[in-house]
Each structure stands twice: as C-alpha cells, then as structure tokens.
N, C-alpha and C positions, 0 to 999 in steps of 0.2 A: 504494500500500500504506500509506503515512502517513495520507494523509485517512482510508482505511476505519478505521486505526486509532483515529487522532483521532476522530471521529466516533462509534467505539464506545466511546471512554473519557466521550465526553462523554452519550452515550447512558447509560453505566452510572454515570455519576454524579445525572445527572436522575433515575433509577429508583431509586437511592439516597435519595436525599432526597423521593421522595414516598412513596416505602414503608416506609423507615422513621422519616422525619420527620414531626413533627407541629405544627410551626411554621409550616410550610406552608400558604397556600390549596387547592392543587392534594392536599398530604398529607393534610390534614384531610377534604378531598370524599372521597380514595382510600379512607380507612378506614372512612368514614361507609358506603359504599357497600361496601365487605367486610362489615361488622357486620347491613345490610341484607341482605345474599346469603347469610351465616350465617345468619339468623332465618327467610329464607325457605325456608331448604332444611332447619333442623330441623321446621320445620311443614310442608312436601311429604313426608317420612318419618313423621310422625305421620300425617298425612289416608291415606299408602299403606295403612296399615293398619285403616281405617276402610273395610269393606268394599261399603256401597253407594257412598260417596262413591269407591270404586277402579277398581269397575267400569264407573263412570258414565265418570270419567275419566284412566284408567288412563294411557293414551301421552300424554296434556299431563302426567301427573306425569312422565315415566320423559324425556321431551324436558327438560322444566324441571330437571330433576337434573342431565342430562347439559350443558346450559350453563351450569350454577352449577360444575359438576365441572372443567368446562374451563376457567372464569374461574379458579379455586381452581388446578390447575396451572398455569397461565402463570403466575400471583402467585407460585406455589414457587419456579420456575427462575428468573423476574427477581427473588425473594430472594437464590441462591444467586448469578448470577451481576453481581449491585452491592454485593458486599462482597469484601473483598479475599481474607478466610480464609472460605470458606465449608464447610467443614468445623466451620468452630467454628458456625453455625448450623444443619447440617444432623444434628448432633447436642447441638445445646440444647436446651432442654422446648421451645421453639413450635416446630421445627424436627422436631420426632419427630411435634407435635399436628398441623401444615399437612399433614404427611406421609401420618397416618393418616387424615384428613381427604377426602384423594381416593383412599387405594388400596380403600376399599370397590367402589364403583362400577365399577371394575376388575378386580376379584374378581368382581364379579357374573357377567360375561364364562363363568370357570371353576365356581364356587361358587355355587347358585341360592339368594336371598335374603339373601347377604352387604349387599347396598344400604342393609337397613334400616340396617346399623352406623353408618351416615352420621351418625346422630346426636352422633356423637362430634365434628362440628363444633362440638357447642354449647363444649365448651370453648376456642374462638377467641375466645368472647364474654371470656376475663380481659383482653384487649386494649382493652376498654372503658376499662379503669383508663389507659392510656396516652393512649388517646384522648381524654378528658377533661382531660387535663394539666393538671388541679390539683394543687399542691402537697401537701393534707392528704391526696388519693388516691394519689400518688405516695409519701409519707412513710410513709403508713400500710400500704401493701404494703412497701411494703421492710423496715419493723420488721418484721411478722407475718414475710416468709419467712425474713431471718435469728433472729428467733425459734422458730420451729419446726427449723431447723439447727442451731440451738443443742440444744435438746433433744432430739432426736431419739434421740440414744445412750441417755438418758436413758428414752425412751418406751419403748424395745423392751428396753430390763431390765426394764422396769417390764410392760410385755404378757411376756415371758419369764415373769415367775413368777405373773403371772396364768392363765396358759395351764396353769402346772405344779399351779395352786388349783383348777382346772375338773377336771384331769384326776383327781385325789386327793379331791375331792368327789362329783365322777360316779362314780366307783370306790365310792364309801363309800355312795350311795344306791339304788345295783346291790344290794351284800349288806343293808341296813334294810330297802327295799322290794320288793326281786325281782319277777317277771316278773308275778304278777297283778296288781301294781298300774301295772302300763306300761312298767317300766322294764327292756324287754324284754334289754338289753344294754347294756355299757359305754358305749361311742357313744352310745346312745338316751340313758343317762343324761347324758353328759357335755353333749351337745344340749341337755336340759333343766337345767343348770346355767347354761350360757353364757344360754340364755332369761333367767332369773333373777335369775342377777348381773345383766344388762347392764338389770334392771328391766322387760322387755319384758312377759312372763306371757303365752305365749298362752293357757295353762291347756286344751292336749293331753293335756301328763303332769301328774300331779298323786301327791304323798306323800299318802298313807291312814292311815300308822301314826304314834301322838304323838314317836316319835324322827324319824321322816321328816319331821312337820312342823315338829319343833323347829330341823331341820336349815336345811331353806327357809328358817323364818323367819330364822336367824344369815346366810344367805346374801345373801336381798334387803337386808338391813345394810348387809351387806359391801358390795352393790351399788353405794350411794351414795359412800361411800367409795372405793369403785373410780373413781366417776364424775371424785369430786374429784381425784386426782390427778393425771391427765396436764394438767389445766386448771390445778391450780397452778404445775407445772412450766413450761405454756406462758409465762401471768402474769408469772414473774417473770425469765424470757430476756424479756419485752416489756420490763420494766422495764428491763432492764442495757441494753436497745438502744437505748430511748429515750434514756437519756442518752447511750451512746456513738457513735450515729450522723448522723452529720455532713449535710447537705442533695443532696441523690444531681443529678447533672448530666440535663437534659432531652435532652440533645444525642446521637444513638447515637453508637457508634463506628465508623470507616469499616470495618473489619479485620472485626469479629465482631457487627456489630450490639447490643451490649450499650448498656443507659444505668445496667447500676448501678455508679456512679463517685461519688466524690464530686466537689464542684466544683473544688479545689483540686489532684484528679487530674493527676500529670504523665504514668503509664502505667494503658491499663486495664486492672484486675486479672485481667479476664478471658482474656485473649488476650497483653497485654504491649505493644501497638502503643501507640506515644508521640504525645501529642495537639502 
C-alpha cells in the first residue's frame, strides 16, 4: 500500500510539472501539442459546417473530434488531480474554459448539434501567453487583467447610465418619428439608438423629420464620446498598475495552480498555501 502510494504521489507530481510547468522540456512539448489539438479541433468545427467538405467526410470529422475530446479530458482530471486544492482550479477561469471545452461533444450524445459549440476551445488558445514565457507577455497580461479589475465597478456605472440614455432616447424618437417612419415601437427604437450610439448605422431605421435628424445627429456625438470613456478609465488603472506591480513568479503553485504571485511571494494570494 506504500509503494502504490508512493508511486502515485510521485506520478502526480510529474503531471504536475509538465502541465503546469513551463520550464520544462517535457512541459513545453505538452503545451505545444494542446495548443496544436486546440487549433485542430477549432478548424474540424469550422470544415463540419462546410457542407460539401461534411459530407465528403463527415465520420473522419466526428472520429477526429472524439480523440481531441478525449485527449482534452484526461488533460482535465490529470489537472484536477496534480494539485493539491483542486477545487480552486476547477472553479478558476481555465478551469470552467477546459470544462466547457469537452462537455459539448457530450451533449451531443443528448442535444443534436451541441458539437458545433466546440468552438469554445478557441479560448484555451490565452494559454499561448504562458507558453511563450516571456516576460513582456507575462507582465503585460497581468497589468491589463488587474487593470480591467480595477475598473470594472467603474465600467458598469458607466454602461448603467448608458443603458438609462438608450432607453430615454429611444422613448423620445418613438413620439418625433412614430411608426411611419420605422420606428414601429419603443424596442425598435431603442434598437436603433444602441445602433447609433455604438456608431454602427446599419441604416434599417432611419429619422425622416428635421427634429428626428437633429436628434441622430447629437447622438452619433454622443457616440464617440461614449467610445472614449471606458478606454480612459481602462488607460489609467494600466497606469497605476504599471507602477505598482511588482515582476509576477513563472513558477505555478502546487495547491491551486496559480502563477500570479509576485517573486518575493511568501503565500499565494490565491489559495494561501506557503511557498
């Protein structure tokens, strides 16, 4: 009973360090060859739906999926089981992303054409940034996510009374223009605000009368202005992060797979396990 256990600690420490190491020869081929099985299975969901290309060769797709699909869960469980707290992966962003990743395919089973959803592998590809273990790629994701954290409370006042400008604009181009000019209802109009502001124009609906297009015109304004704001707010949490954020460790953590720590890290912040 020792050896087996011996054996499997030392099993789940090996699995440890090539899955989620990247210092490694053996880590570096492992991820090179996930990001490969990712690329190949977002482009077998793209060609399924290419309809001579599907029925030419429909079962080499649906075979090819189902061995990307099963590579992708064994990857899961030897995630969950070579960390100590695996709960704290199995509910972190890649941990939800690996997740949804393979229950498509799965789903297909009960749900006909859930498969396509597969596509959702493509965001395993933000793993790229790991796997390149450059510094200025490593440095430069960790500003941006704590800068968008930072703001973020920030963002949704800021869409809160945007949302409340759409609603009180669309209202207001309902009674100028009323229903012969398209704007057949509240919604229709508010729809055609959102177009507008966001500078889009598909030019469906369109104001007919000189207040209706005085109104447009103040709105695509607005537009810009709209545009600028959440980009300054991001801007300047980039700012305050760059100076206060210290050189983040390459190294994950055994407990929770985390590496954003700084080096100087005695615990990480994520979990609490002591280095």
């Amino acid at each position: 009973m020792h050896k087996i256990k011996s054996k499997y600690n030392i099993f789940k420490q090996r699995a440890h360090i090539i899955i989620y190491g990247t210092s490694t020869k053996a880590g570096r081929y492992f991820d090179l060859i996930l990001l490969g099985l990712i690329l190949l299975s977002v482009l077998l969901v793209m060609m399924e739906t290419v309809t001579e290309f599907d029925l030419k060769y429909h079962d080499e797709l649906v075979l090819l999926e189902w061995i990307i699909t099963g590579f992708f869960t064994i990857e899961y469980f030897l995630r969950i089981i070579s960390i100590n707290r695996p709960w704290k992966y199995i509910f972190s962003f890649y941990g939800n992303i690996d997740l949804l990743a393979i229950l498509p395919m799965y789903l297909s089973f009960f749900f006909i054409g859930t498969s396509i959803l597969s596509v959702v592998r493509s965001l395993r590809l933000l793993r790229l940034f790991k796997i390149l273990n450059h510094p200025q790629f490593t440095s430069q994701s960790v500003q941006l996510k704590k800068a968008i954290n930072a703001s973020r409370g920030k963002i949704v006042v800021f869409i809160y009374f945007v949302l409340i400008i759409t609603i009180i604009i669309g209202a207001l181009m309902y009674v100028v223009e009323g229903k012969q000019s398209g704007f057949t209802s509240i919604p229709a109009s508010i729809y055609w605000t959102i177009v507008t502001l966001t500078t889009v124009g598909y030019g469906d609906i369109s104001p007919v009368t000189p207040l209706g297009q005085f109104i447009a015109s103040f709105v695509m304004i607005l537009g810009y202005g709209i545009i600028a704001v959440p980009t300054g707010i991001v801007t300047a949490e980039i700012a305050k992060t760059v100076q206060n954020l210290s050189h983040h460790s390459q190294t994950p953590c055994k407990d929770c797979g985390s590496e954003d720590y700084p080096n100087n890290a005695n615990f990480c912040p994520n979990c609490g396990n002591s280095f």
